[in-house]
N, C-alpha and C positions, 0 to 999 in steps of 0.2 A: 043496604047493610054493609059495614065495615068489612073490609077482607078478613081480618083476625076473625071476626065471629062468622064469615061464613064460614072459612076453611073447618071450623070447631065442628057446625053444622055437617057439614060433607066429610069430615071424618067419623060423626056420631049416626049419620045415617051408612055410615059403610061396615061399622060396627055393627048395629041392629039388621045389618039385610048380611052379613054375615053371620051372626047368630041365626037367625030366622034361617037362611038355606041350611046351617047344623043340625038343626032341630027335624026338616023336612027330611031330609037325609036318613036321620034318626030313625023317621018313621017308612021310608023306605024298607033299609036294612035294621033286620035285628040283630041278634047277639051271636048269632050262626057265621054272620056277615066276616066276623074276626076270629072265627072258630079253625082248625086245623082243614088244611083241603087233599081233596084226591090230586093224586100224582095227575100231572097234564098226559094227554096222547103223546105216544112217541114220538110222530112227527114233530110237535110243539117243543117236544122235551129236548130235538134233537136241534133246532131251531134255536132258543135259548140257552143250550148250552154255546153252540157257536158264537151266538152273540157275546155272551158275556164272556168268552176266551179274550173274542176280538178287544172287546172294550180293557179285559186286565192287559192286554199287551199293550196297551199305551196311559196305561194308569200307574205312573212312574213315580218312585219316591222322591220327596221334597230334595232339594239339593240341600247339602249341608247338615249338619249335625240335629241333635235334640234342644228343643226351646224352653225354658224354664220359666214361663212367664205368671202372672198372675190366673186363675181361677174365683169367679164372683164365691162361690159357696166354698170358698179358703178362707173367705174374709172372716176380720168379727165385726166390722161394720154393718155384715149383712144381718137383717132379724132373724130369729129362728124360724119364724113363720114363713118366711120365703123358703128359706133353705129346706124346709121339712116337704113344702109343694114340689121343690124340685127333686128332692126324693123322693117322694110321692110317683111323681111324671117319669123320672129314671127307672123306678120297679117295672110299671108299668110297660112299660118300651124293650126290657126284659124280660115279661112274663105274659104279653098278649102280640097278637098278629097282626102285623100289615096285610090288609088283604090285599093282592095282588104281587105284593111284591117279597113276602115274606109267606111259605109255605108253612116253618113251625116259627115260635116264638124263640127268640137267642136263646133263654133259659135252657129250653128243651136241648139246643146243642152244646149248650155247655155239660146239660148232665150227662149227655151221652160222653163229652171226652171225659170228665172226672170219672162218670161209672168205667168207663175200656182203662182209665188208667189205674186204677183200684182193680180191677181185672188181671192187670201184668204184673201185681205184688205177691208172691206167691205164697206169703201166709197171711195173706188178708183174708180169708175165712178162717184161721185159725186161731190165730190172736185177737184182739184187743185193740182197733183201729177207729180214732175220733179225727175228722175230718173238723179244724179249727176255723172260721172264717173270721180275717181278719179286714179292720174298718168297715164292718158290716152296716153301718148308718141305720136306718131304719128295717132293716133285714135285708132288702134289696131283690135279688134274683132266689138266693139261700134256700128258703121255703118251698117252693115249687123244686129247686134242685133236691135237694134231698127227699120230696116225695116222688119223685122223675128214678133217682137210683137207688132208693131201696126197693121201688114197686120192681125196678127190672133187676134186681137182687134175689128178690120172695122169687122171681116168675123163674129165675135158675137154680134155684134152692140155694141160696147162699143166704149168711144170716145179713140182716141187714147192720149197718154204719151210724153211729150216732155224728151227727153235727152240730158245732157250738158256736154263738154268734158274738162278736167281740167286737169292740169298740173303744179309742182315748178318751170318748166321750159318751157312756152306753147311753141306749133308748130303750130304757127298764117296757115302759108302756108301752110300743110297740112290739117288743121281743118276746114279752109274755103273751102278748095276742098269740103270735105266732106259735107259741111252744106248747101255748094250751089245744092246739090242734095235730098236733104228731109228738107221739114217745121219744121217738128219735132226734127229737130238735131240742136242743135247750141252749143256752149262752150263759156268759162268766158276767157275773153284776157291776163287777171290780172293773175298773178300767186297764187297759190293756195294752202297752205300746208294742208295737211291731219286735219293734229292736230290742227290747229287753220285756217279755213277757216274763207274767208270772207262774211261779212253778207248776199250779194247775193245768197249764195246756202246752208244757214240757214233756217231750217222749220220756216215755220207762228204758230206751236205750239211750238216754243220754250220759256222758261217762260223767265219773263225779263222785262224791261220799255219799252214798242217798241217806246213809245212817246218820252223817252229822247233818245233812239237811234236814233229815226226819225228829234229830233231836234240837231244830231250831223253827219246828212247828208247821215244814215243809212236807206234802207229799201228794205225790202224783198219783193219779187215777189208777195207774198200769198200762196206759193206754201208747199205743203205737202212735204220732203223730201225723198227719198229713194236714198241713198248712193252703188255704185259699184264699185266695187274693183275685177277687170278683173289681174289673173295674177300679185299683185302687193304686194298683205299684208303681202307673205314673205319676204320680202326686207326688212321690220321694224324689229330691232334688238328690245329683250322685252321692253324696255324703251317706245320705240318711238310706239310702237305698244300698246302700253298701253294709249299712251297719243293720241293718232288717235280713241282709242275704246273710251274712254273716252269722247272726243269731236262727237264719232257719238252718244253715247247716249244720250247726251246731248243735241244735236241740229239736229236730223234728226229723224223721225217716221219709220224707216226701212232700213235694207243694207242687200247685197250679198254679199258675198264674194268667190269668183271662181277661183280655181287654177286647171291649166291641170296634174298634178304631183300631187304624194305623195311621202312620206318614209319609200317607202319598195322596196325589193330587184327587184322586177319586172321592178318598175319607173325607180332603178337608172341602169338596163339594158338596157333599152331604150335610155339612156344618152347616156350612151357607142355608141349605134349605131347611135346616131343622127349624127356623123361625115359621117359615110356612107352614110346616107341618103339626106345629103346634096348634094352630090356628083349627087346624081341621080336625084333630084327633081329640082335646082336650075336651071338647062336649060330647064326646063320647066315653071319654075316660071318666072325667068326673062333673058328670053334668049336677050333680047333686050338692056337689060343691063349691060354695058360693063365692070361698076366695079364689080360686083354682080358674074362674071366669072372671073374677075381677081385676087377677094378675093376669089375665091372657088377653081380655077383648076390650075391657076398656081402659085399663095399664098394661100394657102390652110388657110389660116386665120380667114375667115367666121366658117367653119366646126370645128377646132378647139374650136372658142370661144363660140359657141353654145352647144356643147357638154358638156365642161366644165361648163358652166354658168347653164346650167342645170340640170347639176350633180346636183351643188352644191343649185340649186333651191328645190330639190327635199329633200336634208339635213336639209333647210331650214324649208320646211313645218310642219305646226304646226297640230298637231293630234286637234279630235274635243276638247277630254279632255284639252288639254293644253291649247284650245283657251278659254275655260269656265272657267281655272283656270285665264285666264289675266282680264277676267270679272269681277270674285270673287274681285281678289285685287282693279279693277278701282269701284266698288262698295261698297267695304270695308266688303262683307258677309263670313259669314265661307264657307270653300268647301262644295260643294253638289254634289249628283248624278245626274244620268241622263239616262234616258229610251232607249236602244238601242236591235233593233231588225234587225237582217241581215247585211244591209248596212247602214241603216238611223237610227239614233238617235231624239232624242227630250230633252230638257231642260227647265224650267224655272228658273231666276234670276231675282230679283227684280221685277218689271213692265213689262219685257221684255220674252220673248218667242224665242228661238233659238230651228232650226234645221238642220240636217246633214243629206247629205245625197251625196253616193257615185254612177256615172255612169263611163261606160264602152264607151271610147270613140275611143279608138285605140286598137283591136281586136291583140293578145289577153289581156295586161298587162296595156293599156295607159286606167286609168282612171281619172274624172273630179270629183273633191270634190265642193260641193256648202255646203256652209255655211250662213243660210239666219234668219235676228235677226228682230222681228217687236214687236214694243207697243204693251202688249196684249189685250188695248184696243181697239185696229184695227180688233183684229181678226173677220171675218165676222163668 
């Protein structure tokens, strides 16, 4: 046999005896297998906390600045059809559990900082507050979060938060999936850019003539703003992230900003293995889906462009500093400090109140940075 066609052979049988162990696997573990788990014994819990101290003490940030490189699903070379899998696989990694090594799914802790930070607004039960998500792709994390904090909104008597899903490029078909399953969720049809949003999902305190707006066919909800940005703010190169921070402080009373990745040596490990990890996880995720297997085990495509897209997400990410310094310039003040203890920082700039604060969401290395900016006259 020719080398070329054996090597085809011994790659097509490594394919098929790795489907084949997915599958056995499968029937192993059921659907429980990824389900939320009991807190480990103390001992164990005291054990793993050590460790994972030990290990961030030498999980050091990349030297040098932020990397603006390419991303596969930035391209327009790339098909839709890929890009819509990789959305697909990105929710999913959002909104289900590693078992072993992830206790809840990210989602869950992101809703928890958005819900505690909607908590410190002090007329957010009283007013009129629509939480915007912007470049929402196919809804993303979105859905599960806002049924994560209104459920723990109903359970303290507060009224619940409507959320609205935004996009440059919406995904009508998938959004309406989503919106036809909670009140609270719906999204703008019209497409949406960061930096100059349309008046629909502009705060009712933004200053301005609302009357000559209103008589040029402009008008706002009445709604309070609070802007989120799921996975998304590094993708603005400093320009355009400048002119997106610019327009929230301008026209919105508060934002998130939540990215699963940082830059440092631990994240962009994890990158590395996110190929592998596809390999195992994806007949689980969408074993029903037939391109989802064909970009994963016999065009290994999926796995590749996840890996790398993540790398290079993780180059991207802006430390808290750097994101205070895009503030500095879209407000015109000198640089300033900023209070940082542990993991969490605190800032103020101009009107505004910004703080940082880093969670541990993939055991040991996968951490989730929130970034959350509010009027400080909100603050309750």
């Amino acid at each position: 046999m020719p080398t070329s066609s054996r090597g085809l052979a011994v790659n097509f049988m490594f394919f098929v005896g790795l489907i084949s162990m997915t599958f056995l696997l499968k029937r192993v573990y059921n659907e429980s297998f990824f389900a939320a788990i009991d807190p480990l014994p103390p001992m164990l819990e005291t054990i793993k906390d050590t460790v994972t101290a030990l290990v961030d003490a030498v999980n050091v940030k990349v030297p040098g600045g932020r990397w603006q490189l390419f991303e596969f699903c930035d391209l327009r070379i790339v098909p839709e059809a890929v890009k819509h899998c990789a959305q697909n696989m990105l929710t999913a990694q959002w909104t289900k559990r590693l078992p072993l090594l992830q206790i809840r799914p990210p989602a869950a802790l992101a809703s928890d900082a958005i819900a505690s930070a909607l908590d410190s607004i002090k007329d957010a039960n009283q007013s009129d507050w629509t939480v915007i998500d912007f470049c929402s792709g196919a809804g993303g994390p979105v859905p599960l979060i806002e049924r994560l904090v209104n459920n723990r909104r109903r359970a303290s008597g507060k009224k619940p938060i409507t959320f609205r899903l935004s996009d440059i490029y919406p995904n009508l078909d998938a959004w309406m999936e989503h919106a036809a399953e909670s009140e609270h969720l719906s999204f703008v049809p019209q497409p949406v850019d960061a930096s100059n949003p349309p008046f629909s999902v502009i705060s009712v305190s933004t200053a301005g003539d609302k009357d000559a707006a209103f008589d040029e066919g402009y008008e706002s909800d009445g709604s309070k703003i609070f802007r989120l940005f799921c996975l998304a703010f590094h993708h603005f190169d400093d320009d355009m992230a400048q002119r997106v921070l610019k327009s929230t402080l301008q026209t919105s009373d508060a934002f998130a900003i939540i990215e699963l990745q940082d830059r440092r040596i631990g994240s962009l490990l994890i990158m590395i293995l996110e190929f592998w990890l596809l390999l195992f996880v994806t007949i689980f995720y969408f074993r029903h889906s037939s391109l989802h297997l064909l970009l994963t085990y016999a065009i290994p495509l999926l796995p590749v462009l996840h890996s790398w897209d993540g790398f290079v997400s993780c180059l991207r990410t802006r430390t808290f500093g750097e994101f205070l310094s895009l503030v500095e310039r879209v407000q015109g003040n000198p640089r300033g400090d900023y209070i940082s203890k542990g993991g969490d920082a605190v800032a103020a700039r101009g009107d505004w109140l910004f703080t940082y604060s880093r969670r541990l969401h993939t055991w040991p290395l996968g951490y989730m940075e929130v970034t959350f900016g509010r009027k400080i006259s909100t603050i309750e």
